[in-house]
N, C-alpha and C positions, 0 to 999 in steps of 0.2 A: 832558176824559174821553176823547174820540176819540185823542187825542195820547198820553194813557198806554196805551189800546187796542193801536195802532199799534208804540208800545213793546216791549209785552209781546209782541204775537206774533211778534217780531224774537228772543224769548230763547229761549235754549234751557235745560232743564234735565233733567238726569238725573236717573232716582228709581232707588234701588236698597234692596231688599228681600228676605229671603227669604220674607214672610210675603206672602203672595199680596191676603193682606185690606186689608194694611196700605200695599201697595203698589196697588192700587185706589184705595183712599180720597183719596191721597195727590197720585198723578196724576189725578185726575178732577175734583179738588177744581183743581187749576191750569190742565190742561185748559179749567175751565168760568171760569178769570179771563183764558184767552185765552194760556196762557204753550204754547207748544211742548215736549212731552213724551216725553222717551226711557223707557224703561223695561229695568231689568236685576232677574235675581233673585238671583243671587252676585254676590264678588266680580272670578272672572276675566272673567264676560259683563261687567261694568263698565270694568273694565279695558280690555277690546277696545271696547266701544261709544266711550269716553270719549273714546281716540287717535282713532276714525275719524269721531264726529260732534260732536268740540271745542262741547260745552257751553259756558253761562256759567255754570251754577253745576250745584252735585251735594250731593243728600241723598241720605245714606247712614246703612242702618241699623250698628250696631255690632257685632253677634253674627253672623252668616252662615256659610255654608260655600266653601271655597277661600282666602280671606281677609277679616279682618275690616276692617270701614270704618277704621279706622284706619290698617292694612297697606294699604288699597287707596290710600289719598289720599298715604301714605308712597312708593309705588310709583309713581304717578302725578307727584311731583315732580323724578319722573328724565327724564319726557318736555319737549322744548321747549312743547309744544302745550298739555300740562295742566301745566305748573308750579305757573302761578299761580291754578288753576281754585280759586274761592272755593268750600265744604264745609261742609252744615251735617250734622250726626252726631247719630242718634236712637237714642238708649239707655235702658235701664231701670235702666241701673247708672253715669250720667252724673256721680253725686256720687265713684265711686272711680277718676277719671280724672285724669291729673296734667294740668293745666295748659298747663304747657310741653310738650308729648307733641302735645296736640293744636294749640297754635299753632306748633310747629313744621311739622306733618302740613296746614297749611294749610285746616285748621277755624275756623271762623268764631264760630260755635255749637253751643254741645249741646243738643239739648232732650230731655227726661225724657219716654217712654212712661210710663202714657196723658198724649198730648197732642191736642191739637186741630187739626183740618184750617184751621182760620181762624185759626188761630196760626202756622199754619207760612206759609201763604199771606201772612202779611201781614210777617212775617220775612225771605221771598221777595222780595213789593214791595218792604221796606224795601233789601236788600243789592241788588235789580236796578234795579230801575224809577226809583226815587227819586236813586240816584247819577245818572241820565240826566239827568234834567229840569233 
């Protein structure tokens, strides 16, 4: 337990959101499992944080303003730094997304609003913590 502890708070993750509530929930919820937490509300503050504090992973919502998560993780595979930054995308419209769009865009997963803080977090564990061990 100490050792995945230890882990976790070695990671970094972005949360980006424009929904003030949703991005709360979201970070506090990993936050309190020990993960290191960036936080952005659009796409260009993502953007900028992402280059200058190289996350290991980034949830993003998919509707925002400046660019949609999509656009943004599209954007982000022109840098060296976030090429390969692993991307989980929270949408409410995740059934009318192609596929290949998103595993192009370096998305991992989609998960459907409303979803669960212990779903994501353990989604989280799964693509960080558990590749380590």
């Amino acid at each position: 337990m100490l050792e995945s502890q230890t882990l976790k708070e070695t990671r970094k993750i972005l949360v980006v959101d424009d929904e003030v509530h949703i991005l709360h929930v979201v970070a506090l919820k990993l936050k309190n499992a020990g993960y290191n937490v960036i936080t952005a509300q659009d796409g260009i503050e993502a953007l900028e944080k992402a280059q200058s504090e190289c996350p290991d992973l980034m949830i993003t919502d998919y509707q925002m303003p400046h660019l949609s998560g999509i656009e943004l993780c599209q954007k982000l595979k022109h840098f060296p730094g976030t090429r390969e930054l692993p991307c989980i995308l929270l949408t409410a419209r995740g059934f009318n997304l192609d596929e290949s769009l998103l595993e192009n865009a370096g998305i991992k997963l989609c998960m459907s609003k409303p979803f669960s803080p212990r779903e994501v977090l353990e989604v989280v564990d799964e693509l960080l913590v558990e590749s380590l061990i």
